[in-house]
Structures are given as structure tokens and as C-alpha cells.
N, C-alpha and C positions, 0 to 999 in steps of 0.2 A: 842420657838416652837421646838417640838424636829424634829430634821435631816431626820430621814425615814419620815414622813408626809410630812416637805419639801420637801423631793424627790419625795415623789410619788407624789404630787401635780404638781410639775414640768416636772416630766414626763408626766402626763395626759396632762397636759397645753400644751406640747410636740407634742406627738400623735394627739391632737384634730387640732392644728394646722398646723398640716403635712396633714390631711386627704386630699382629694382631693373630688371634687363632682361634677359626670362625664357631670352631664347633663350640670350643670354650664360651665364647660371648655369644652365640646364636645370632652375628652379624651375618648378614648374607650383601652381595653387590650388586642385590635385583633394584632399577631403577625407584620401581613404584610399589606399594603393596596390592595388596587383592582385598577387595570389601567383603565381607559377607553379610548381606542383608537382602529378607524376602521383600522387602516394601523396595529398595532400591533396585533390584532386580527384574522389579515388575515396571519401575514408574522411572527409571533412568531414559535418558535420550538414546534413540534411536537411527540417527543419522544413518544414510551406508555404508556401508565398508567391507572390501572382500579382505579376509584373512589368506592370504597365500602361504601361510606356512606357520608350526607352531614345534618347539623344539626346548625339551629341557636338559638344564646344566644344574645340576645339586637341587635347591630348594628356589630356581630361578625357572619361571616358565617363556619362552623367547618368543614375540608372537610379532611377524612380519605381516603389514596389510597394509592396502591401500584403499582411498578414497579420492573423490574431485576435492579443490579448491587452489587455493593460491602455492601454499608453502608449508600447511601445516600447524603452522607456528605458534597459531590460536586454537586449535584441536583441545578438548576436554576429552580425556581421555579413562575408562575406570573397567580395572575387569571386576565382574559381579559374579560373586556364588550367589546361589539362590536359597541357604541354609537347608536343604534339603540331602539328606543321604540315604541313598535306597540300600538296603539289603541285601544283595548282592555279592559273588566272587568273583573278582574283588568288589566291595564298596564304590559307587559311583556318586560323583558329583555332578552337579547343571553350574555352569558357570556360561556368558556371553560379556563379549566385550564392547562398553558403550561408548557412543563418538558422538558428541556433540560439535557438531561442524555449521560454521556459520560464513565461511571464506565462499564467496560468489567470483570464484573464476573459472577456468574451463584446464584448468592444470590436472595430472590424474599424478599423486603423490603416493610415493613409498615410503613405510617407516617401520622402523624396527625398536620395541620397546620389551622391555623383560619387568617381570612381576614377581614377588617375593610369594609362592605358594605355599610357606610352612604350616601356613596357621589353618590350608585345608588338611591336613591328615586325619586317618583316625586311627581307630586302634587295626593293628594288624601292621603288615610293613609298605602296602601301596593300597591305591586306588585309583579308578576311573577318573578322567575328566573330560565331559562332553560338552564339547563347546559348540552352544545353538546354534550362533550364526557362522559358523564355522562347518558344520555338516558331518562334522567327525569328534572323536575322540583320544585322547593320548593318555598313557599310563604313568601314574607318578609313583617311584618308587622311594622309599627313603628305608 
């Protein structure tokens, strides 16, 4: 057998083997998770921040905002549910996004970070997500 066809064979054999299959492993490629917690919800930092945009892909919530400082770099950043679900058609969440910001410069930064929202659903196939400092809401389907 010649060598390249072995290789490539073995690489493919490789690859196929590496792949992962999200729904099987309930892996998702959202950067960070989503807390749920009413004490953290109430008592987390409050720094500023305009949320310019919020956008989901599968079980990832995409949320674009800005704040002052330098570069970001040091940003604590946490989306918080408030364990709370109203009643509702569909069922609604409170979630806000907290920033602990401690950069003392006059930079006004953009960033875009995505959040693993699986662990909010509930029964039914979606629900609300009203995000406080945010002004609006968006629909999570699964």
C-alpha cells in the first residue's frame, strides 16, 4: 500500500474519531456559563455597562456591550439568573449581566462574550429572557 493513502487514511480515521457530537455529550462552545443564584443576583457588582446587542446560536447566548476603562482585560464578568420563573406564555426568566470593573482609564471598550444557557430551560420547548440592564428581552428556544 503506498504511504500517502496510508496517511491519509489515518488521518481521516483521526479526525472522525476526534470529532465530538454536542448533542450526545451536551458540550456546547459558549465561552462561560450562566450562574443561577437569587443571593448572587441581588449582591453581585454593578459596575456600567451598555449591552449593545444580544443574539443566540443553539444553547449559547451572544451578548455584545461596552464599558469605560483601559482594555478590559481585568473585567469580572457573570451573567446572573435570579432563580426565579414566572408563569407565564412562554415562561420568563430575570437574568442581568454583572461587571466588575476596576480599570481607571477614559477608553470606552467593546466586547463580545457568549454564555452557555442550557441549564436555564424549563419545561415546555422555550422561554423568555429579560435581561434588566439590558431593557429588553429575547426568546430562547430549544
Amino acid at each position: 500500500m503506498n504511504y500517502r493513502i496510508l496517511l491519509a487514511l489515518v488521518l481521516s480515521l483521526s479526525i472522525s474519531a476526534c470529532s465530538k457530537n454536542d448533542d450526545d455529550n451536551n458540550v456546547t462552545d459558549c465561552e462561560l456559563t450562566t450562574l443561577i443564584s437569587s443571593e448572587a443576583y441581588e449582591d453581585a457588582p454593578s459596575d456600567f455597562l451598555t449591552i449593545n446587542s444580544l443574539e443566540i446560536n443553539d444553547n449559547c447566548l451572544k451578548i455584545n456591550f461596552s464599558s469605560g476603562g483601559c482594555n478590559g482585560n481585568t473585567w469580572e464578568i457573570k451573567l446572573i439568573d435570579s432563580e426565579e420563573i414566572s408563569e407565564s406564555l412562554p415562561a420568563q426568566r430575570n437574568l442581568r449581566l454583572s461587571l466588575k470593573n476596576e480599570e481607571l482609564c477614559y477608553a470606552y471598550v467593546t466586547k463580545e462574550l457568549t454564555f452557555d444557557i442550557s441549564n436555564l430551560r424549563v419545561n415546555g420547548n422555550q422561554v423568555q429572557l429579560n435581561i434588566t440592564n439590558f431593557g429588553g428581552t429575547i426568546l430562547y428556544e430549544y
